[in-house]
gemmi code that builds the backbone of each chain (N, CA, C; Angstrom):
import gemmi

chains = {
    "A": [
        ("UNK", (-18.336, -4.692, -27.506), (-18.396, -4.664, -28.960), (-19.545, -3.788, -29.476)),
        ("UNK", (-20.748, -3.777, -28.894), (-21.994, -2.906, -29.348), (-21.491, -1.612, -28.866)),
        ("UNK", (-21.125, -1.548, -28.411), (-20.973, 0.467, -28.255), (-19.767, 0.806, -29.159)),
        ("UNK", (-19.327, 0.166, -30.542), (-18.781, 0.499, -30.533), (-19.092, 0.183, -32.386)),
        ("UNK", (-20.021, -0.662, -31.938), (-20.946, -0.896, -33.576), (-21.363, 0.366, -33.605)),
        ("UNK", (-22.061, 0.792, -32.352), (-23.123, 1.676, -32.291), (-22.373, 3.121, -32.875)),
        ("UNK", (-21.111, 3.242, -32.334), (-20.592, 4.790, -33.256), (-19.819, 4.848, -34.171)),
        ("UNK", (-19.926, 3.550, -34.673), (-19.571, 3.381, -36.213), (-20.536, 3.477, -36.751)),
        ("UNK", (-22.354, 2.927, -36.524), (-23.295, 3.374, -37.616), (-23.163, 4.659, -37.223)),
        ("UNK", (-23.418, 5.476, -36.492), (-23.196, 6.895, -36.599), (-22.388, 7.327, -37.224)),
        ("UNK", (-21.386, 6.792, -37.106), (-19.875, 7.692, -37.916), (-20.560, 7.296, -39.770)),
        ("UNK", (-21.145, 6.200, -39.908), (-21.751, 5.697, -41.133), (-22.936, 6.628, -41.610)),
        ("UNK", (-23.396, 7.393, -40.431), (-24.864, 8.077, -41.101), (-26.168, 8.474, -40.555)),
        ("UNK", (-26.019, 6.968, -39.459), (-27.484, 6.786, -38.764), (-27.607, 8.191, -38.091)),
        ("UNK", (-28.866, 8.288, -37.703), (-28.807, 9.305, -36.692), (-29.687, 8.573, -35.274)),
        ("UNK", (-30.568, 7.804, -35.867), (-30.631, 7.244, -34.541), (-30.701, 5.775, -33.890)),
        ("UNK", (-29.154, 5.479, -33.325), (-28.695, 4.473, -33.140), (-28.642, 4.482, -31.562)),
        ("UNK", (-28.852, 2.970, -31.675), (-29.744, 2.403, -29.811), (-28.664, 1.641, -29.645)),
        ("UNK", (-27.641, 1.301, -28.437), (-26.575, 0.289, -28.020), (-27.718, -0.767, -27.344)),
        ("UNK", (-28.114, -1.562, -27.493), (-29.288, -2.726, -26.174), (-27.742, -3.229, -25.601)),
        ("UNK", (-27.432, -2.899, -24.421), (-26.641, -2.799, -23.720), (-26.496, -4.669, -23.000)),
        ("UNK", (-27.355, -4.495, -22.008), (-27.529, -6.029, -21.724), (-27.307, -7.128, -22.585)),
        ("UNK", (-27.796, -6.895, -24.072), (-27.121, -8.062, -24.880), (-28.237, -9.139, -25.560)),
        ("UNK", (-27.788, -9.860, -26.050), (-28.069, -11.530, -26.308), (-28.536, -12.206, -25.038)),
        ("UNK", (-27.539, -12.043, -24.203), (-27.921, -12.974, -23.140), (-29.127, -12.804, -22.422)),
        ("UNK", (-29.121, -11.235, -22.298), (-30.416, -10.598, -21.468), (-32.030, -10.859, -21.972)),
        ("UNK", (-31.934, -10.936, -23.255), (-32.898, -10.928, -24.249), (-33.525, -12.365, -24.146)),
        ("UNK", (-32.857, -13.304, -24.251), (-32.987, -14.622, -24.154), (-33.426, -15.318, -22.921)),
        ("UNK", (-32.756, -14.558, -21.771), (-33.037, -15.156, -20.581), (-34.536, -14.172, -19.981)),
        ("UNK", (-34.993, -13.691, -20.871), (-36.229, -13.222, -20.954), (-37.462, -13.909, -21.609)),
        ("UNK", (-36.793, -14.740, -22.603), (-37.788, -15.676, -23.119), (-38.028, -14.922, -24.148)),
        ("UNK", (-37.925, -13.955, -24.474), (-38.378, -13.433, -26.184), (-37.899, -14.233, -27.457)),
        ("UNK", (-38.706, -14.196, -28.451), (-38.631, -14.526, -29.338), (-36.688, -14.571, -29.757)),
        ("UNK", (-36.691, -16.017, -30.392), (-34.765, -15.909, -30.794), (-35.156, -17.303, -32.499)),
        ("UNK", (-34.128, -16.941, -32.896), (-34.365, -17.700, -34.421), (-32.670, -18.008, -34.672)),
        ("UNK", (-32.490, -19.190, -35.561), (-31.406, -19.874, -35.594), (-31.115, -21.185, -34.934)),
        ("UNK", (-29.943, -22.088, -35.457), (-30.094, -23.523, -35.540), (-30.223, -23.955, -33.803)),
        ("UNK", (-30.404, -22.935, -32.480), (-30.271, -23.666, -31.770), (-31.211, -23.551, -31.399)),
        ("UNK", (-32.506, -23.039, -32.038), (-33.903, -22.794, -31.515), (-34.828, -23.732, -32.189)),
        ("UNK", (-34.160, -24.822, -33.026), (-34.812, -26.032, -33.152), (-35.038, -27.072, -31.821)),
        ("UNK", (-34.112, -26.738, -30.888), (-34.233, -27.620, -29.770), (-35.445, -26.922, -29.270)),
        ("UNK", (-36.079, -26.907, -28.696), (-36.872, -26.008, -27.388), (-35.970, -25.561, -26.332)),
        ("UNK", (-36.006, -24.224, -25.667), (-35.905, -24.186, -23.989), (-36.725, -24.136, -23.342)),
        ("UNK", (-36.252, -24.217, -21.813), (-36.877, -23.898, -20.803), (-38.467, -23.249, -20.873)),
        ("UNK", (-38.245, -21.699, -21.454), (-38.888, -20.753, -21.516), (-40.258, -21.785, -22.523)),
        ("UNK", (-39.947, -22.350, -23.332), (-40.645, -22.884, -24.889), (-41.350, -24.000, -24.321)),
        ("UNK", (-41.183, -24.773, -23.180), (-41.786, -25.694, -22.828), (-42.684, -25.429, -21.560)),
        ("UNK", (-42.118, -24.602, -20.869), (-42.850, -24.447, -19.405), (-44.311, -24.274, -19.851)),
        ("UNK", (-44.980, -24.465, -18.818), (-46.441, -24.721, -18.770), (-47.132, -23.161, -18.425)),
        ("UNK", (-47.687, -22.553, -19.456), (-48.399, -20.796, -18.817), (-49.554, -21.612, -17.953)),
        ("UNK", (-49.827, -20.711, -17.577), (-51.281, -20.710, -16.637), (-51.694, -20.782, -15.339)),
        ("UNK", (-50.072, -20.799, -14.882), (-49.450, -21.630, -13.382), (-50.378, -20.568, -12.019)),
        ("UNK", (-51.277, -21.101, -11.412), (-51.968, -19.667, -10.719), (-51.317, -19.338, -9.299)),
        ("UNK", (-51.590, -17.986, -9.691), (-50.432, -17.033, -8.809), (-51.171, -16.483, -7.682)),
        ("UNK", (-51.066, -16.174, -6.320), (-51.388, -15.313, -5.354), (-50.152, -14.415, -4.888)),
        ("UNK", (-50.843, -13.642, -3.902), (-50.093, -12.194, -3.479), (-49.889, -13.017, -1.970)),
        ("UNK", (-49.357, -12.244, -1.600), (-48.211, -12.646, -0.209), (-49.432, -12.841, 1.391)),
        ("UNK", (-50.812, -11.987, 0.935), (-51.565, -11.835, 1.592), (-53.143, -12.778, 1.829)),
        ("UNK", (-52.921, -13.403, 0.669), (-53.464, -14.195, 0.275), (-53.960, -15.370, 1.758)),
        ("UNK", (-55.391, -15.610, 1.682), (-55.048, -16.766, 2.892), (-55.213, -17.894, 1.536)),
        ("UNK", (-54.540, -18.924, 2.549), (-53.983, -20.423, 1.260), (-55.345, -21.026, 2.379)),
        ("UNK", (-56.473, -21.250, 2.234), (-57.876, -21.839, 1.832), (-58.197, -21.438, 0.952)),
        ("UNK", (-58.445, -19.844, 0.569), (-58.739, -19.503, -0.574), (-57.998, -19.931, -2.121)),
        ("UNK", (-56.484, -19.626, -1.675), (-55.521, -20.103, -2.482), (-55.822, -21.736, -3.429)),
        ("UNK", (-56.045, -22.531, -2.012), (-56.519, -23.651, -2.967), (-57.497, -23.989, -3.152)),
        ("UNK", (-58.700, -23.580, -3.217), (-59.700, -23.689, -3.740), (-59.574, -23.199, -5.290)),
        ("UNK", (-58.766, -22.230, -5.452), (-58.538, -21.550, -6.732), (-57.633, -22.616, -7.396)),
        ("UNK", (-56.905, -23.261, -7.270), (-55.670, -23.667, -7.505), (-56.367, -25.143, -7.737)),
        ("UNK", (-57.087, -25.913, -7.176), (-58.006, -26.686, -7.519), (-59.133, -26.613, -8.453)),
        ("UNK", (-59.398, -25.807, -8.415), (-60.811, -25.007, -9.362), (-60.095, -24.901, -10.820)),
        ("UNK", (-58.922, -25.049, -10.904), (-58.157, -24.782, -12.567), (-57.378, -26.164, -12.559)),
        ("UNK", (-57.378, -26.911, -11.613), (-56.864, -28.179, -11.896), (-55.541, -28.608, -11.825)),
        ("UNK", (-54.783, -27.948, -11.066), (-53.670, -27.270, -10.640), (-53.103, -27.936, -9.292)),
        ("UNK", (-52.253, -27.979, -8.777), (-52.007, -28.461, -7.410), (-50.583, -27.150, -6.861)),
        ("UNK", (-50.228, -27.150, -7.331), (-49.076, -25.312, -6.869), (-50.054, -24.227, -7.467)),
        ("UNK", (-49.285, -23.149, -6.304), (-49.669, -21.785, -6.629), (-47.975, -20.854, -6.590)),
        ("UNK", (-47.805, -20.069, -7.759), (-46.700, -19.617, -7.145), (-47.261, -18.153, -6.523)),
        ("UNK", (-46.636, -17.594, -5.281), (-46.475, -16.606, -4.901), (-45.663, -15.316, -5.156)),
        ("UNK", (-46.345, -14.592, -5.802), (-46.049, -12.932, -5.950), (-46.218, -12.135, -4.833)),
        ("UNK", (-44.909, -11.019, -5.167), (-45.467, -9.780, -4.650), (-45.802, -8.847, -5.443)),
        ("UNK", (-45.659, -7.381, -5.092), (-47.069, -6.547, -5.551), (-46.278, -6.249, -7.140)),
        ("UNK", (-45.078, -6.489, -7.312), (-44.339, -5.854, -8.436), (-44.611, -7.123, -9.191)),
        ("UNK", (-45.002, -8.045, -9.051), (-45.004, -9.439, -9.722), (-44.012, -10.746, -9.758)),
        ("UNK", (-42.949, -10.125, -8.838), (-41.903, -11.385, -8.596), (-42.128, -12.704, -7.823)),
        ("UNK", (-41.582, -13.305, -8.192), (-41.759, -14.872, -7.646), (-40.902, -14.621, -5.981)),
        ("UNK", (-41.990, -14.703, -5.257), (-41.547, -14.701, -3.873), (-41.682, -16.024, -3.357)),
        ("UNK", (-42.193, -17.123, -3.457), (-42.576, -18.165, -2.913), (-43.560, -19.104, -3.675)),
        ("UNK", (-43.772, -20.313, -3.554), (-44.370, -21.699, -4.112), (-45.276, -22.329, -2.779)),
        ("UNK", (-46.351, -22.480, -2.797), (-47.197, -23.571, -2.329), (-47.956, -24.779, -2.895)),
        ("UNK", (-47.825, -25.928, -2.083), (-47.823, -26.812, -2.883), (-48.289, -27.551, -1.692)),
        ("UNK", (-48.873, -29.286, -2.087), (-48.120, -30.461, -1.248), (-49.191, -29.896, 0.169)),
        ("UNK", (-48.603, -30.158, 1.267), (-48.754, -30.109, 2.492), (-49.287, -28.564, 2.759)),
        ("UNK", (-48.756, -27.628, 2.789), (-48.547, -26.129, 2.383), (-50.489, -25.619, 2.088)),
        ("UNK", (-50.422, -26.896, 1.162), (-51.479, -25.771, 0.753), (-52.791, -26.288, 1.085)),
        ("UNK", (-52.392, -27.464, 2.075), (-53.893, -28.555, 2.677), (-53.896, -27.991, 3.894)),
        ("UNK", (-52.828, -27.992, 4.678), (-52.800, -28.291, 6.084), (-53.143, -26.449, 7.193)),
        ("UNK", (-52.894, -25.084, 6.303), (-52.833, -24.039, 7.199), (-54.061, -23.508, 6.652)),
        ("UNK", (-55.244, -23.567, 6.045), (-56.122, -22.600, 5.762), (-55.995, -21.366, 5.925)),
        ("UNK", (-55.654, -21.186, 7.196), (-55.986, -19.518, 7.588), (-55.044, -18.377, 7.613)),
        ("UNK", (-53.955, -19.488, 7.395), (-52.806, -19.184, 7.474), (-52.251, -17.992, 6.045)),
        ("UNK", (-51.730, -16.936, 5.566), (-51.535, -16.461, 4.800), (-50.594, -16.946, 3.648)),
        ("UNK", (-50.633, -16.673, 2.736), (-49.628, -17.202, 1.822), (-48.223, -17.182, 1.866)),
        ("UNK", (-47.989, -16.017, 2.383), (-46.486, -15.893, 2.878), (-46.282, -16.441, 3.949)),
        ("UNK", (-46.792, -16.910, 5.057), (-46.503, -18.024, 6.500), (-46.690, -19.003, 5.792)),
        ("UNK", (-46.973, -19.518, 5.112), (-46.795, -21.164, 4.545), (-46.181, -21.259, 3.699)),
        ("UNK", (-45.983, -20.368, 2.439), (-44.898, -20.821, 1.587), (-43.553, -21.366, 1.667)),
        ("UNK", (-43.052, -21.957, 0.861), (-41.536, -22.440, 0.450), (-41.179, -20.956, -0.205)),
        ("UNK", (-39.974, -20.578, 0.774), (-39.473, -19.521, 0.511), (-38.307, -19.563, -0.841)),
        ("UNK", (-38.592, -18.537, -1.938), (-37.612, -18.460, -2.460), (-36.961, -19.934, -3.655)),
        ("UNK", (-38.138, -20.318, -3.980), (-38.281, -21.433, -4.280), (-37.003, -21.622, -5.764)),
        ("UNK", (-36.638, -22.856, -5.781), (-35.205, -22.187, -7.290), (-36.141, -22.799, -8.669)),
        ("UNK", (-35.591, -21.316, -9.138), (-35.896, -20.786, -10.559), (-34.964, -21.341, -11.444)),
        ("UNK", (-35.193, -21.628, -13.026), (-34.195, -21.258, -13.873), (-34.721, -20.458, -14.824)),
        ("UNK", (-33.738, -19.729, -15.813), (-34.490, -18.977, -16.642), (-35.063, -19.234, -18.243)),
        ("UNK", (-35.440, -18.862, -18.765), (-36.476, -19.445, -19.611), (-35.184, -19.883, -20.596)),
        ("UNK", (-34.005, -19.342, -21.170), (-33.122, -19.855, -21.693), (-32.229, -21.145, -21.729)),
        ("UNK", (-32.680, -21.370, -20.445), (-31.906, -22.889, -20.260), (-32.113, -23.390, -20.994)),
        ("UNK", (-31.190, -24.810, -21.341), (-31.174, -24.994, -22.581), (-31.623, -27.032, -21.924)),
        ("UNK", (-32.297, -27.400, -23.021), (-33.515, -28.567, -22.179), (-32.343, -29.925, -21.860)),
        ("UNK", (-31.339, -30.094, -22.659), (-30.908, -31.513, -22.405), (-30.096, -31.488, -21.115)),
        ("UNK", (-29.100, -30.623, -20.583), (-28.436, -30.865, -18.996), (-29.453, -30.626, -18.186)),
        ("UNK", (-30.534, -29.861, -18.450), (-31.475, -29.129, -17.482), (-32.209, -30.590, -17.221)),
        ("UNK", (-32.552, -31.343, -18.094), (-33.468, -32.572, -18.141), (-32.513, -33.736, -17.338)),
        ("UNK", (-31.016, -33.587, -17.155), (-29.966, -34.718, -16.923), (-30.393, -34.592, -14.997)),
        ("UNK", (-30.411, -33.101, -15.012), (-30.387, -32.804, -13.227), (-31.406, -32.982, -13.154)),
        ("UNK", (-32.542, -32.771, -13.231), (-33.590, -32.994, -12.825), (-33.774, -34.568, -12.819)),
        ("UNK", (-33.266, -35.411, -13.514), (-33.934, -36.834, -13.832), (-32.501, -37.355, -12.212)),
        ("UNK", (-31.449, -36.865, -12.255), (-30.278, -37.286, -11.068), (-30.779, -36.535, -9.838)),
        ("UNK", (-31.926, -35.581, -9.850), (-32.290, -35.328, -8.460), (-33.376, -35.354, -8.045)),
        ("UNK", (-34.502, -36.288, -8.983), (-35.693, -36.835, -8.627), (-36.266, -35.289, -9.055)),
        ("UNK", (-36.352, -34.449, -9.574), (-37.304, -33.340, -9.927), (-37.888, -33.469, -10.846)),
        ("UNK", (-39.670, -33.002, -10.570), (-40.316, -33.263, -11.010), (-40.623, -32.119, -12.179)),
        ("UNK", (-40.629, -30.738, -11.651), (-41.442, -29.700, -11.557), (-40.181, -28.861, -11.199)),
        ("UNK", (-40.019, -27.790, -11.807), (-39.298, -26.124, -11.425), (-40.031, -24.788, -12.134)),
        ("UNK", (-39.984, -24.037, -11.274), (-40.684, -22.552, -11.491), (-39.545, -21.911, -12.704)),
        ("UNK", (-39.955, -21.465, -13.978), (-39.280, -21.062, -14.488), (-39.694, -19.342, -14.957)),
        ("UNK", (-38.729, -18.482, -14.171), (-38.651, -16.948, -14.525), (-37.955, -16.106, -15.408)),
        ("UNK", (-38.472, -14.931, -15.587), (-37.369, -14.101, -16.065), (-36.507, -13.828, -15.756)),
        ("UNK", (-35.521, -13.145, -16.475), (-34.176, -12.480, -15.761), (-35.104, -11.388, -14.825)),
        ("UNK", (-35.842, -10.731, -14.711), (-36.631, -9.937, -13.758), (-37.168, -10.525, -12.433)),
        ("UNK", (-37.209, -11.486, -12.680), (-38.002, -12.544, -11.759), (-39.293, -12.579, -11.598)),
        ("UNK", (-40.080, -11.934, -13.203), (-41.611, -12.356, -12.933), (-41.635, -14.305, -13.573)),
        ("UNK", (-42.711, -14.710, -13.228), (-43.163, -15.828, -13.523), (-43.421, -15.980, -14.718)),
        ("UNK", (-42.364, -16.904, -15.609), (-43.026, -17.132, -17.096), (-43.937, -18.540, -16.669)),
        ("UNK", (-43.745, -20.139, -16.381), (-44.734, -20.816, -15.896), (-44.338, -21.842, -14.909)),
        ("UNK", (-44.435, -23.019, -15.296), (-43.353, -24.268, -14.677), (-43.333, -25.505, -15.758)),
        ("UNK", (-41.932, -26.001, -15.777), (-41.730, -26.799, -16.751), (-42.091, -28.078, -15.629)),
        ("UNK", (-42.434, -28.774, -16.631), (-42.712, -30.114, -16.132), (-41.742, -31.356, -16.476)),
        ("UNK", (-40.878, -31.858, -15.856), (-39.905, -32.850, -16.623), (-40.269, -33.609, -17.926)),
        ("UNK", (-41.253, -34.046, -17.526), (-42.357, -35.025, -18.629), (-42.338, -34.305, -20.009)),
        ("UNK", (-42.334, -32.934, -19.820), (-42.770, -32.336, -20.622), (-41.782, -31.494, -21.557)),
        ("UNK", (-40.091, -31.755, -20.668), (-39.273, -31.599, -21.165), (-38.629, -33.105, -21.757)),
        ("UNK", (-38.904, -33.660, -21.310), (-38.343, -35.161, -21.938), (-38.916, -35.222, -23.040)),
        ("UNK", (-40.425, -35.038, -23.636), (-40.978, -35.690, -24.666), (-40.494, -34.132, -25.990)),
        ("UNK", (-39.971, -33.058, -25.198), (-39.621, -32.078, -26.145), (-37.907, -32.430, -27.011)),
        ("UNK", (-37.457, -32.790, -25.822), (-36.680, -33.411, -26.099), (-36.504, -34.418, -27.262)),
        ("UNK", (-37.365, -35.455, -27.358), (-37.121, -36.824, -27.850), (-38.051, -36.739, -29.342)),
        ("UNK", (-39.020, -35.016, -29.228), (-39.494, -34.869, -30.683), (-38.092, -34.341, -31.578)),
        ("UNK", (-37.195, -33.650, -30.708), (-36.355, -33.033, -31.704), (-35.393, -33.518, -31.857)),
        ("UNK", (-35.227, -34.819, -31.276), (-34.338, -35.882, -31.792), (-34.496, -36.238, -32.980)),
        ("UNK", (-36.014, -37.273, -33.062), (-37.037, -37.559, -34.025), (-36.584, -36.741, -35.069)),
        ("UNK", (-36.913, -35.556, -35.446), (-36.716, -34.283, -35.861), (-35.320, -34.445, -36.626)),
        ("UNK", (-34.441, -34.717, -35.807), (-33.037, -34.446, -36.755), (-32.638, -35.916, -36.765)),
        ("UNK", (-33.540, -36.771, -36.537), (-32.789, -38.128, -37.281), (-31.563, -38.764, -36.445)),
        ("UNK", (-31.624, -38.402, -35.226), (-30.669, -38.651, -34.872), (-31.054, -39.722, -33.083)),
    ],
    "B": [
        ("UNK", (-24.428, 10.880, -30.373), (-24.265, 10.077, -29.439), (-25.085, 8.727, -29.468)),
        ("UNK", (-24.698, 7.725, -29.676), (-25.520, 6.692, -29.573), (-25.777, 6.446, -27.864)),
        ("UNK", (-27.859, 5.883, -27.906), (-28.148, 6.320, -26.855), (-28.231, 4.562, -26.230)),
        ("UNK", (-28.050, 4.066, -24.956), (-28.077, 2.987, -24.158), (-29.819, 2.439, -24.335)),
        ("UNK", (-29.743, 1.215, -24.362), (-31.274, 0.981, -23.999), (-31.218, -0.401, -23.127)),
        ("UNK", (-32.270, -0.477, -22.356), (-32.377, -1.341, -21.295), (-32.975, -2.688, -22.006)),
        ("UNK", (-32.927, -3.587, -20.814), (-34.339, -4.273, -21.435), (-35.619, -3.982, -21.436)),
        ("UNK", (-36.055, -2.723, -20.209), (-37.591, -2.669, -20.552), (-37.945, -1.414, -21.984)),
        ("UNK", (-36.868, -1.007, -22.523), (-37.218, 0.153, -23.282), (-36.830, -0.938, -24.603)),
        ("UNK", (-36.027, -1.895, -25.069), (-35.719, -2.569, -26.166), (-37.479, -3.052, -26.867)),
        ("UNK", (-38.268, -3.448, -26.140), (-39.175, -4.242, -26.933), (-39.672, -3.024, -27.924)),
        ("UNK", (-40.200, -1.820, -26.829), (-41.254, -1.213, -27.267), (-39.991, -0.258, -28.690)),
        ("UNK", (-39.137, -0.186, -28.518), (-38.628, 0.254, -29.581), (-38.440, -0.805, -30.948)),
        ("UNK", (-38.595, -1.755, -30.733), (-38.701, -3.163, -31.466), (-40.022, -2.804, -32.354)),
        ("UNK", (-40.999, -3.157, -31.269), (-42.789, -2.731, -31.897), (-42.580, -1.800, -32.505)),
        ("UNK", (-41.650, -0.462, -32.414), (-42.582, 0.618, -32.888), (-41.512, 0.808, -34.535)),
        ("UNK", (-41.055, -0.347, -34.666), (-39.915, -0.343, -36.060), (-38.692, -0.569, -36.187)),
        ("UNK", (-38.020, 0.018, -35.022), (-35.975, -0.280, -35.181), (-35.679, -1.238, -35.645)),
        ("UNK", (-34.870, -1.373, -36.327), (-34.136, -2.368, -36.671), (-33.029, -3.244, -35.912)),
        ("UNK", (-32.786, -4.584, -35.614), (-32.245, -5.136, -34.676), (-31.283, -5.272, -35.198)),
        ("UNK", (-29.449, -5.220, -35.002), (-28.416, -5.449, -35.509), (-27.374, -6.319, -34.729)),
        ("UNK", (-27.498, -7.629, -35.595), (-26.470, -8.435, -34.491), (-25.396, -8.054, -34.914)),
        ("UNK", (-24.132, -7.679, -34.134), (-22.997, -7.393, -34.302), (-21.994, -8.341, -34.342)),
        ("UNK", (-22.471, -9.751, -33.789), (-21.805, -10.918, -33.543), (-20.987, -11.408, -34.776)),
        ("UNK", (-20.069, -12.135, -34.211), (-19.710, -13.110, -35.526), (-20.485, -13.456, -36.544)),
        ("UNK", (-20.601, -13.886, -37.837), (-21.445, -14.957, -38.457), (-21.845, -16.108, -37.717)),
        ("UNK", (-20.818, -16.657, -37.075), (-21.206, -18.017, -36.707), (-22.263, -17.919, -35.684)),
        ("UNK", (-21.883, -17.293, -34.794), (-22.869, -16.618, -33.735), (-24.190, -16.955, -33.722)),
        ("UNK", (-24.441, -15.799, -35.309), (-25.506, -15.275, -35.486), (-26.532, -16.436, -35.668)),
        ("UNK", (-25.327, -17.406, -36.980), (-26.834, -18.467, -37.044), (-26.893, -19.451, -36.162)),
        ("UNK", (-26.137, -19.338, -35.414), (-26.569, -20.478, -34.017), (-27.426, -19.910, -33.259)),
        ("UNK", (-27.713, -19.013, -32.900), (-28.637, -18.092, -32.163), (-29.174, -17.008, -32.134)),
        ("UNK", (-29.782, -16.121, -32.308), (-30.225, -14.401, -32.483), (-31.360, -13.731, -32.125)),
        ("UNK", (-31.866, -12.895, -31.808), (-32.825, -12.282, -31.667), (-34.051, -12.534, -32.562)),
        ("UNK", (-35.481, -12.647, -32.425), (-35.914, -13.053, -33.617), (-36.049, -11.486, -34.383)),
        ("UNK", (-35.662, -11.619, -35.745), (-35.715, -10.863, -36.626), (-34.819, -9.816, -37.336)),
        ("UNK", (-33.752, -10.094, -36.371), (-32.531, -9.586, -36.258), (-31.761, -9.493, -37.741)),
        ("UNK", (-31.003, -8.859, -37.917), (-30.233, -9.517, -39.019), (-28.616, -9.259, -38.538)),
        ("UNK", (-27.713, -9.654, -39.527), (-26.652, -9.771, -39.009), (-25.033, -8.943, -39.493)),
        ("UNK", (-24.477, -7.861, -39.289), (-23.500, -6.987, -39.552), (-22.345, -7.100, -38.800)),
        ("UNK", (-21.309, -8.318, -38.713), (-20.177, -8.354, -37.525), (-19.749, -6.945, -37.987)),
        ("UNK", (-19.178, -6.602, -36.375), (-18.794, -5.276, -36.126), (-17.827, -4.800, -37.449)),
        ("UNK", (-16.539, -6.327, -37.407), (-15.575, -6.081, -38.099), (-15.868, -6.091, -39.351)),
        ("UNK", (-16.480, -6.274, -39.815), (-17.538, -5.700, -41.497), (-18.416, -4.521, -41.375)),
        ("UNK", (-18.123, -4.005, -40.662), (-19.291, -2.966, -40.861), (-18.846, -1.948, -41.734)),
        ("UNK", (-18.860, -2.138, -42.961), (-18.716, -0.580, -44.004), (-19.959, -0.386, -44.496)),
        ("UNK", (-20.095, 0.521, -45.642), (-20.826, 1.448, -45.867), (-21.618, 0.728, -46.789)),
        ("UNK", (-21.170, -0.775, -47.720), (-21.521, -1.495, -48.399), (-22.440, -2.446, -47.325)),
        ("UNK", (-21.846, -2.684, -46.312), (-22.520, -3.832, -45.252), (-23.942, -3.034, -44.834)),
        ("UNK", (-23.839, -2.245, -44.463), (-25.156, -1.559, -44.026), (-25.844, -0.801, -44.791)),
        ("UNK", (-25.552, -0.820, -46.028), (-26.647, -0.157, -47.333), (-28.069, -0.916, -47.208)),
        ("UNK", (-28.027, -2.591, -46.398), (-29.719, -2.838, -46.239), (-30.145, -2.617, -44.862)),
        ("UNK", (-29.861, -1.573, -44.724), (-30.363, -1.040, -43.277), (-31.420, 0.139, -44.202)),
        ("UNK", (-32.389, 0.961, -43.166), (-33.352, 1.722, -43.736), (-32.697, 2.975, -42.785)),
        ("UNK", (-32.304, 4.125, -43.280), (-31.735, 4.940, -42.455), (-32.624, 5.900, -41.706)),
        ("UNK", (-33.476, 5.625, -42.078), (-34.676, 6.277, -41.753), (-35.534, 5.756, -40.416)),
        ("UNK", (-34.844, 4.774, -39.892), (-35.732, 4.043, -38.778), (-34.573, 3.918, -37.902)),
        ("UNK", (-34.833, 3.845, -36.490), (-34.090, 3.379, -35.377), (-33.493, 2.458, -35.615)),
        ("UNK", (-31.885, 2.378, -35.059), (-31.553, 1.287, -35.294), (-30.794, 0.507, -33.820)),
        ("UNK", (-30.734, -0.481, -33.410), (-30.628, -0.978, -32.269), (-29.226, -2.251, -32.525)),
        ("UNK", (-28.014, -1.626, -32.316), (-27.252, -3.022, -32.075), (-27.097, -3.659, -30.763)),
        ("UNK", (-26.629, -5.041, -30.887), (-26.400, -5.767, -29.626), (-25.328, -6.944, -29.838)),
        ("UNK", (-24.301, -7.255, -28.891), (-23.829, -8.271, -29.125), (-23.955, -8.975, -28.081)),
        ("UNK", (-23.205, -10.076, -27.409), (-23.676, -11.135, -26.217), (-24.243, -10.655, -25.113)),
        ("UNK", (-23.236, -9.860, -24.274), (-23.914, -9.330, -22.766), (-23.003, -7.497, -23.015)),
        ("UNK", (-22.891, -7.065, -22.065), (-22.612, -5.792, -21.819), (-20.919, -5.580, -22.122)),
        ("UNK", (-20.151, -6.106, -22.545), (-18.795, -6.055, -22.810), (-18.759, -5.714, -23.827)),
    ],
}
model = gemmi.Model(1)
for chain_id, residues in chains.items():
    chain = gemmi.Chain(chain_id)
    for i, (resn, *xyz) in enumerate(residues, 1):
        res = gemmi.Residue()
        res.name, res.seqid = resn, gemmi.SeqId(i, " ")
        for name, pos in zip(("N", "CA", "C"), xyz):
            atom = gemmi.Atom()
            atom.name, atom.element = name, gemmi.Element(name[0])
            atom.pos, atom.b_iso = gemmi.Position(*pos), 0.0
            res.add_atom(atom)
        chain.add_residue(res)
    model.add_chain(chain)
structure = gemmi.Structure()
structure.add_model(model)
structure.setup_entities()
């Protein structure tokens, strides 16, 4: 449908008209800014927690958690050099190998959703599969933060509040 | 020729002024949109519909995904 808006404003006048090809969907599952009645709920993207601290693949995880402790934190997610979410340490991971590098101890490939998800089924699975905590990315796969269930439940239950319902 | 834009080239053309054009339905639009967007379904688009466009600035449509 946009490429086709797009040479009708031309045929209309414009001279310089942009198709954003990818869409709505792309835009969103990026976490950018979106307005309209379904952005009274929160997503994914709107609740996750920034600040989540990140290491590189090379990283030794002693250092890792000392940092990761030092901000009060208990995960680190793992990047590589472009900034993608390569891996999660956590738990056991990030007590037990000191010397060990970040990439030999991580949880490989850890599952993402994207910042668009939308909070009430996302909140149904998580509460039916005991999850606590998920890494939530871009459609690129850099790290926007991690939502915290807790933290989607009480977003949840303001915008209930909210619409009276 | 209207020219393609990605997602990493959409913002900075955003910042630097274009105008965002949802092409979507009405209904669409106010259930969801880009922030700042405004809204021209394709199938309205005459010369009356887009008189509050600024012709003078980039203009950027989009509808759901790449179809």
């Amino acid at each position: 449908m946009s490429p086709r808006a797009a040479w009708r404003l031309e045929r209309l006048g414009f001279r310089e008209v942009y198709d954003f090809v990818p869409g709505k969907m792309a835009w969103l599952a990026m976490g950018w800014p979106r307005e309209g009645t379904a952005a009274r709920v929160p997503n994914a993207g709107e609740v996750a927690r920034r600040g989540t601290p990140t290491c590189v693949l090379e990283d030794l995880v002693g250092d890792v958690r000392d940092t990761v402790l030092a901000v009060g934190r208990h995960v680190c997610i793992v990047v590589n050099d472009a900034g993608i979410v390569e891996g999660r340490l956590r738990g056991s991971a990030l007590e037990e190998t000191p010397e060990a590098t970040a990439e030999e101890a991580m949880e490989i490939g850890p599952t993402t959703i994207r910042p668009s998800e939308p909070l009430e089924p996302l909140v149904e699975r998580m509460q039916q599969r005991g999850v606590r905590t998920i890494v939530v990315s871009d459609l690129k796969g850099h790290l926007v933060g991690i939502l915290y269930r807790e933290d989607a439940e009480r977003a949840l239950e303001a915008a209930r509040e909210h619409d009276g319902s | 020729m209207p020219k393609e834009v990605a997602i990493d080239g959409v913002r900075s053309l955003v910042d630097d002024g274009a105008q965002l054009v949802d092409v979507l339905p009405e209904a669409e639009y106010q259930e969801e949109h880009l922030a700042g967007a405004i809204n021209i379904p394709l199938k309205r688009m005459t010369e009356d519909a887009v008189a509050r466009l600024d012709r003078d600035r980039p203009v950027i449509v989009y509808c759901w995904d790449y179809q």
